[in-house]
C-alpha positions as CSV (number, residue, x, y, z in Angstrom):
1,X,7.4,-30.5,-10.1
2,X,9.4,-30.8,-6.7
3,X,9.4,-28.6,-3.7
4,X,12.5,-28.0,-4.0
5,X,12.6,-27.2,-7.9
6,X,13.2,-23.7,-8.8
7,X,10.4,-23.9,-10.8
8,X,7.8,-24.4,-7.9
9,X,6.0,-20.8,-6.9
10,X,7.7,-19.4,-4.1
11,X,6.3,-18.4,-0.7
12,X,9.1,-15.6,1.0
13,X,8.6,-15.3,4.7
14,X,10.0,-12.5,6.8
15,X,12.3,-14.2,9.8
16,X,11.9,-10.8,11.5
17,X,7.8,-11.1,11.2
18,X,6.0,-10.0,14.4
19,X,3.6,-13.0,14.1
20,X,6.5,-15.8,14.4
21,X,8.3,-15.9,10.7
22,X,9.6,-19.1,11.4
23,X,6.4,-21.0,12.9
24,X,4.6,-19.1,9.9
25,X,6.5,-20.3,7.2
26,X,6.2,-24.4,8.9
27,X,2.9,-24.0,8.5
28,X,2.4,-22.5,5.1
29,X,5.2,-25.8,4.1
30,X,3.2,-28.4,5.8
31,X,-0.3,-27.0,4.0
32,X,1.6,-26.2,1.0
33,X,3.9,-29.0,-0.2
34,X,3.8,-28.3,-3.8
35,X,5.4,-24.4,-3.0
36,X,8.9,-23.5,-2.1
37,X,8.5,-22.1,1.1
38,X,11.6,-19.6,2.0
39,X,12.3,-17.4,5.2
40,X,14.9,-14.1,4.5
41,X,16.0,-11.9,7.0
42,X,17.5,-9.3,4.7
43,X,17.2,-7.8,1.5
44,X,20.5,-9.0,0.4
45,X,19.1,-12.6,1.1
46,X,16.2,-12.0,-0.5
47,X,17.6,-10.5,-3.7
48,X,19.9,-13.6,-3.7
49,X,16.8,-15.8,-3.2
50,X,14.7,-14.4,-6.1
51,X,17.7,-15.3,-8.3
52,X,17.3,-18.6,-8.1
53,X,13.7,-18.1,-9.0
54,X,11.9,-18.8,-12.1
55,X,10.0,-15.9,-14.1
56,X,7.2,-18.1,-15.4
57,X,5.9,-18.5,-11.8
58,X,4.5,-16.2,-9.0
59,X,6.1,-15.1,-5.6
60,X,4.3,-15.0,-2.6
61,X,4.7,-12.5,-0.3
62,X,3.5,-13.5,3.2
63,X,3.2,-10.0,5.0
64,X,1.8,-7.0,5.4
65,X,2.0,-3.9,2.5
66,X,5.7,-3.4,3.4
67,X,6.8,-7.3,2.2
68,X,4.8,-7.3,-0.6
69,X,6.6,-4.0,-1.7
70,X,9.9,-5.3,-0.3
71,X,8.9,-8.2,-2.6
72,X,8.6,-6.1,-5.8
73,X,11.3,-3.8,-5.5
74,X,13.3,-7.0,-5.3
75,X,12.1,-8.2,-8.3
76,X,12.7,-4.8,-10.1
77,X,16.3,-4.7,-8.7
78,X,16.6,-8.1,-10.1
79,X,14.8,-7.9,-13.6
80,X,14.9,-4.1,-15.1
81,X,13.1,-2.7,-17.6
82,X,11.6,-4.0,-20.4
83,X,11.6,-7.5,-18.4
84,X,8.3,-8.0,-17.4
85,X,7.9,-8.3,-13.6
86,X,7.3,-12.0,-12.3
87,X,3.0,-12.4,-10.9
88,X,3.2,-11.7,-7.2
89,X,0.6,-12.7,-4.6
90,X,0.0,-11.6,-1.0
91,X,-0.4,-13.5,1.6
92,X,-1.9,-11.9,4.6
93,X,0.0,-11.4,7.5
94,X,0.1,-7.5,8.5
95,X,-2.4,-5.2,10.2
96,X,-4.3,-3.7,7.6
97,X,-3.5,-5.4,4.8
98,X,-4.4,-3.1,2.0
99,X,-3.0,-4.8,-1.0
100,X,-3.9,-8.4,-0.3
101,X,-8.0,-7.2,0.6
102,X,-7.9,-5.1,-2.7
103,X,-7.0,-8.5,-4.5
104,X,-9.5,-10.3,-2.9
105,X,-8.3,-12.0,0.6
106,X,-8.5,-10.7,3.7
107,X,-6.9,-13.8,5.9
108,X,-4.1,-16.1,5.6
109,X,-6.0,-19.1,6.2
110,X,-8.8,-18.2,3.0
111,X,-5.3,-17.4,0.9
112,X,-3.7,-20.7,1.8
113,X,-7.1,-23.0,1.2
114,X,-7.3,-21.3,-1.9
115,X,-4.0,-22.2,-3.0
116,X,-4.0,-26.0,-1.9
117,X,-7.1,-27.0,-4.1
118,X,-6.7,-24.5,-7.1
119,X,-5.5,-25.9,-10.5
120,X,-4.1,-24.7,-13.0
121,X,-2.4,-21.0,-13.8
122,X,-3.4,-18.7,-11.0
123,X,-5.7,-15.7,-12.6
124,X,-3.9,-12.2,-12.1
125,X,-5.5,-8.4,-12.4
126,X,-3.0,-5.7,-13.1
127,X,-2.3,-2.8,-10.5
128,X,0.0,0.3,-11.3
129,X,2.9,1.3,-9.1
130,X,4.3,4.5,-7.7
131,X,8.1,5.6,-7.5
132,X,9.8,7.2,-4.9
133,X,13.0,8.3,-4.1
134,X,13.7,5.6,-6.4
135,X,11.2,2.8,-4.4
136,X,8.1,1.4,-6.0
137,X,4.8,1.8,-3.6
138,X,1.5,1.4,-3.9
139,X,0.6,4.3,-1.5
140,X,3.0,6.7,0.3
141,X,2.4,10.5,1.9
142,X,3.1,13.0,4.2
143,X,1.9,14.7,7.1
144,X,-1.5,13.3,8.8
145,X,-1.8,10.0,7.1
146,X,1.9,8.9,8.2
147,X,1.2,10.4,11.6
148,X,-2.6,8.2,11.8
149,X,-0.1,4.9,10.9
150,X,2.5,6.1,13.3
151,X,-0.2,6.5,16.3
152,X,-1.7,3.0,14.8
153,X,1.5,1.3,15.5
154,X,2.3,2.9,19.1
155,X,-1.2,1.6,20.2
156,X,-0.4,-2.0,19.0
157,X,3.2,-1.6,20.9
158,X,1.6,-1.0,23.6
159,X,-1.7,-2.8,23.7
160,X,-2.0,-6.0,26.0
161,X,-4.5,-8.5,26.9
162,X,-7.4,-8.5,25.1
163,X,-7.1,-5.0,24.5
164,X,-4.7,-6.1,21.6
165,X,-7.8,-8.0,19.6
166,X,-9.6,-4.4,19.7
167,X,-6.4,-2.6,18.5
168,X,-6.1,-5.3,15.5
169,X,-9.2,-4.3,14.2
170,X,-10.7,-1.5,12.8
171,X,-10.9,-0.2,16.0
172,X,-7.8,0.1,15.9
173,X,-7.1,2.9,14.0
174,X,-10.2,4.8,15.6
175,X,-8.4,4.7,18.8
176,X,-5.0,6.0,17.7
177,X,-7.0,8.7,16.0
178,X,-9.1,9.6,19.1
179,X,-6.7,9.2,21.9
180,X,-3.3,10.1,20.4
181,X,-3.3,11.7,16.7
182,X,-6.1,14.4,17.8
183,X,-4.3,15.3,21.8
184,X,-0.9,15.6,19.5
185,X,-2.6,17.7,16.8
186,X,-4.5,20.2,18.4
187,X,-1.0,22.6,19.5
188,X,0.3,22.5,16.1
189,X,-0.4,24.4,13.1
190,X,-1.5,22.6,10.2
191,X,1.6,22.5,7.6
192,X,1.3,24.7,4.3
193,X,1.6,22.9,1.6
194,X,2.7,23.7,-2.2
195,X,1.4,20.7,-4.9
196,X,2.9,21.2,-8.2
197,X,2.4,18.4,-11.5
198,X,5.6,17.8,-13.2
199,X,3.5,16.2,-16.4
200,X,1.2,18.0,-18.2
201,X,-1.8,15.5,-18.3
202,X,-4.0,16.1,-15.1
203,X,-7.3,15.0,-14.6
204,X,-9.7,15.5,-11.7
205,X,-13.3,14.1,-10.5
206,X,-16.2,16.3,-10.6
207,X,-18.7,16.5,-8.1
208,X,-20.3,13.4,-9.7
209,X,-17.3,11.3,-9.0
210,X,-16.5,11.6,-12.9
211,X,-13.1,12.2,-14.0
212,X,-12.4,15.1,-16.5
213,X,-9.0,16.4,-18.0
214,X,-8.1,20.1,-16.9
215,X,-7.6,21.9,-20.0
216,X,-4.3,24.1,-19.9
217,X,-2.5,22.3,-17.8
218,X,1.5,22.8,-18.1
219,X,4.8,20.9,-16.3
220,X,5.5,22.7,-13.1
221,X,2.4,24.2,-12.7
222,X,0.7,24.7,-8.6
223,X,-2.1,23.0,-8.2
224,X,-2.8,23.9,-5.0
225,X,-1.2,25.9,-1.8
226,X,-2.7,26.3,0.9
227,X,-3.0,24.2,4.6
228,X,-3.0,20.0,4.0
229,X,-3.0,18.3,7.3
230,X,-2.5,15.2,4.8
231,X,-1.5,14.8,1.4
232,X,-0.1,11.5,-0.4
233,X,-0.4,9.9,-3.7
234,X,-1.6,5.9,-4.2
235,X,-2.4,3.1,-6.5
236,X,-4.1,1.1,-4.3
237,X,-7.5,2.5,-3.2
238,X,-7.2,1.4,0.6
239,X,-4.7,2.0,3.6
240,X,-6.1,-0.9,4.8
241,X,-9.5,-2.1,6.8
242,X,-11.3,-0.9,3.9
243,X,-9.9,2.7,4.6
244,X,-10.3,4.3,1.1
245,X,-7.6,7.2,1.2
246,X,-7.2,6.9,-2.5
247,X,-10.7,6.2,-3.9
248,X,-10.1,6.9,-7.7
249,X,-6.5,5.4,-7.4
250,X,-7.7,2.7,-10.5
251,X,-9.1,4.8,-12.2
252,X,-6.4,5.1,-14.8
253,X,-3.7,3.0,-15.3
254,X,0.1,4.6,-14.8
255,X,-1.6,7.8,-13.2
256,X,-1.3,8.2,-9.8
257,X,-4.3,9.3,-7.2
258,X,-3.3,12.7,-5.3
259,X,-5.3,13.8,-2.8
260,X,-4.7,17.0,-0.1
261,X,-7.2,17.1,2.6
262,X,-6.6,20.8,3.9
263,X,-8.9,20.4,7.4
264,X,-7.3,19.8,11.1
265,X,-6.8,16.8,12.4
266,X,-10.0,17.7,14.8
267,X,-11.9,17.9,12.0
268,X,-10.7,14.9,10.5
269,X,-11.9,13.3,13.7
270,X,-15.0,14.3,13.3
271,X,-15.3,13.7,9.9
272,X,-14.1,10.3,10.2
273,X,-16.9,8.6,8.4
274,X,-16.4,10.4,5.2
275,X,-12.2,9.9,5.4
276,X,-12.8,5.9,5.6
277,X,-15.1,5.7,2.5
278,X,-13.2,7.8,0.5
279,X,-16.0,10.8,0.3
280,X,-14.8,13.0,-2.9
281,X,-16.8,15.7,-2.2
282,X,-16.2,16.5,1.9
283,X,-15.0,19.9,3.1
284,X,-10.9,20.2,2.1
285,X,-10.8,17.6,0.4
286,X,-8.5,18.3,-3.1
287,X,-8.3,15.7,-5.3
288,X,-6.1,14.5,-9.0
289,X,-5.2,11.9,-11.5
290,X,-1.7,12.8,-11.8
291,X,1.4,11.0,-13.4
292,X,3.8,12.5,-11.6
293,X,3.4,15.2,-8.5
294,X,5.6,17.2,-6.1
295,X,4.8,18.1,-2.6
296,X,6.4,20.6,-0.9
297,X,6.1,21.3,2.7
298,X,6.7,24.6,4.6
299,X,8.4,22.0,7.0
300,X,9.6,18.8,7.6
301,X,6.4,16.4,8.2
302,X,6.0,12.6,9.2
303,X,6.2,10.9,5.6
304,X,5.5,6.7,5.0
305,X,5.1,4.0,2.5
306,X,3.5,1.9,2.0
307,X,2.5,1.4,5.9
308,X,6.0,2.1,6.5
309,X,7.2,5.2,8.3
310,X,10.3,7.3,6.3
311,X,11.1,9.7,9.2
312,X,10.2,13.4,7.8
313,X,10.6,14.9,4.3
314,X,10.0,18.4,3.4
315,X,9.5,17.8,0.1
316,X,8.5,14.9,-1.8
317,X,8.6,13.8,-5.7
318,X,6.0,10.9,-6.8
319,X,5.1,9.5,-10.4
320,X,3.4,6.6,-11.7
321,X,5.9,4.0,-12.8
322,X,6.0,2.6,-16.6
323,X,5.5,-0.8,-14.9
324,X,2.4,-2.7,-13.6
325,X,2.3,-5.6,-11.2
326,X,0.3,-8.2,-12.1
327,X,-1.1,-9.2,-8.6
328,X,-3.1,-12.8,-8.2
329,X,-6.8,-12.1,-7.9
330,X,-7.8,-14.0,-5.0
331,X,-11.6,-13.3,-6.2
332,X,-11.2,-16.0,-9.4
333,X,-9.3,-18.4,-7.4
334,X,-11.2,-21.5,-6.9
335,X,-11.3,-23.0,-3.4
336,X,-12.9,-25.9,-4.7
337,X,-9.8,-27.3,-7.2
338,X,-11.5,-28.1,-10.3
């Protein structure tokens, strides 16, 4: 096998990356000589890039949440239904990096040692996907969630120094809260919100953390109304640094995690402990295993997916896609070689 075959796994790199696309994806060819390392600056280029690719082996996506999902919605552009999907892997490169430290790797450099000394078929674990407004996610939402990631990203624009190591962190996200989503929040009225299940198959965790089907359920039904400061539906358990917005999200295959916190944004702040770890059982909190779920605002919100903001939607429509992506576990690769 060449580099250059179109048989070799594939590494796409964003040209446009914060972090240097271009000094990125030198690296990742220099460490990596056995992998087709490719930069796009577009979808179109990237569409016309997975073309050439092979089925039989994995793409990387080096990025944050919103490659890796640029990544797949290529690859469902490009191979519809029944096709299988080709494996996908993420490489780290973003902020939080939900995806990539759900499948097991939390920095670039652990991914790529992994990858030069493993041998052999890379081991994969299956994740379901979300659909909206005709995009696969992992995780999207509106209201206080989009408006945490929109603060998030203001405090990185505008972060300097060392200041910009804290902001990177965990920290991060504590600061946008404390300092800009909570000031912003306090003059405004928490949105109503109307949450209606367009499937008739709902299930929801008890006070144990077990999940039980609600009997009687029917399509169109209101599952709740009533104030939601945020509500969203994910796949993925985390936001990212370990921020469990979505904790029963795996619960079920093709079934989507919904969740409504009705508290203020105040409260949420003070709560914050509880939010990160995904508490079921906190004060407002509403939570289902849904298939496919509409939200509907009393007005426009902040909506995002997968990390990346939408503008503002007064109504969404969400439901668990018939296909899974079969994501390389990072946990069963072998940093060793055999």
């Amino acid at each position: 096998m060449t580099t250059e075959s179109n048989l070799a796994p594939l590494i796409v790199v964003n040209a446009n990356a914060k972090r240097g696309g271009r000094r990125i994806a030198a690296e990742l060819a220099k460490r990596l000589p056995h992998m087709r390392v490719r930069l796009t600056r577009s979808a179109d280029e990237l569409d016309a890039l997975l073309r050439e690719s092979s089925l039989d082996t994995p793409v990387f996506a080096a990025g944050g949440d919103g490659t890796a999902i640029a990544v797949v919605n290529a690859l469902d552009r490009i191979w519809p239904k029944p096709s299988p999907l080709p494996h996908v892997g993420i490489l780290p490169l973003g902020t939080g990096n939900a995806w990539a430290r759900v499948s097991g790797v939390s920095t670039l450099d652990d991914a790529v040692s992994r990858l030069a000394h493993h041998r052999g078929p890379l081991p994969t674990r299956l994740f379901s996907l979300a659909r909206c407004e005709g995009q696969l996610t992992h995780f999207c939402g509106s209201g206080l969630d989009a408006e945490l990631l929109d603060a998030y990203k203001r405090q990185l624009e505008s972060a300097r120094g060392p200041m910009k190591r804290v902001v990177k962190t965990v920290g991060g996200y504590l600061i946008a809260v404390v300092t800009d989503l909570v000031p912003r929040s306090l003059f405004k009225k928490v949105p109503l919100l109307r949450v209606e299940t367009l499937d008739a198959e709902v299930y929801a965790p008890d006070h144990t953390g077990h999940v039980r089907l609600i009997d009687g359920v029917v399509p169109g039904q209101v599952m709740y109304e009533g104030p939601a400061s945020m509500a969203g539906a994910g796949t993925c358990p985390e936001f990212g640094y370990r921020f469990r917005a979505f904790p029963f999200a795996e619960r079920m295959p093709h079934f989507l995690h919904v969740r409504v916190y009705g508290a203020n944004a105040l409260t949420g702040a003070i709560s914050i402990g509880d939010l990160w770890t995904g508490e079921p059982n906190m004060p407002g909190m509403h939570d289902w295993l849904m298939k496919r779920v509409r939200l509907t605002f009393n007005r426009p919100v902040a909506f995002q997916s997968a990390g990346d903001a939408w503008g503002m939607r007064e109504t969404s429509v969400i439901e668990a896609d018939d296909r899974l992506a079969e994501v390389v576990d990072w946990r069963q690769v072998d940093n060793r070689g055999d």
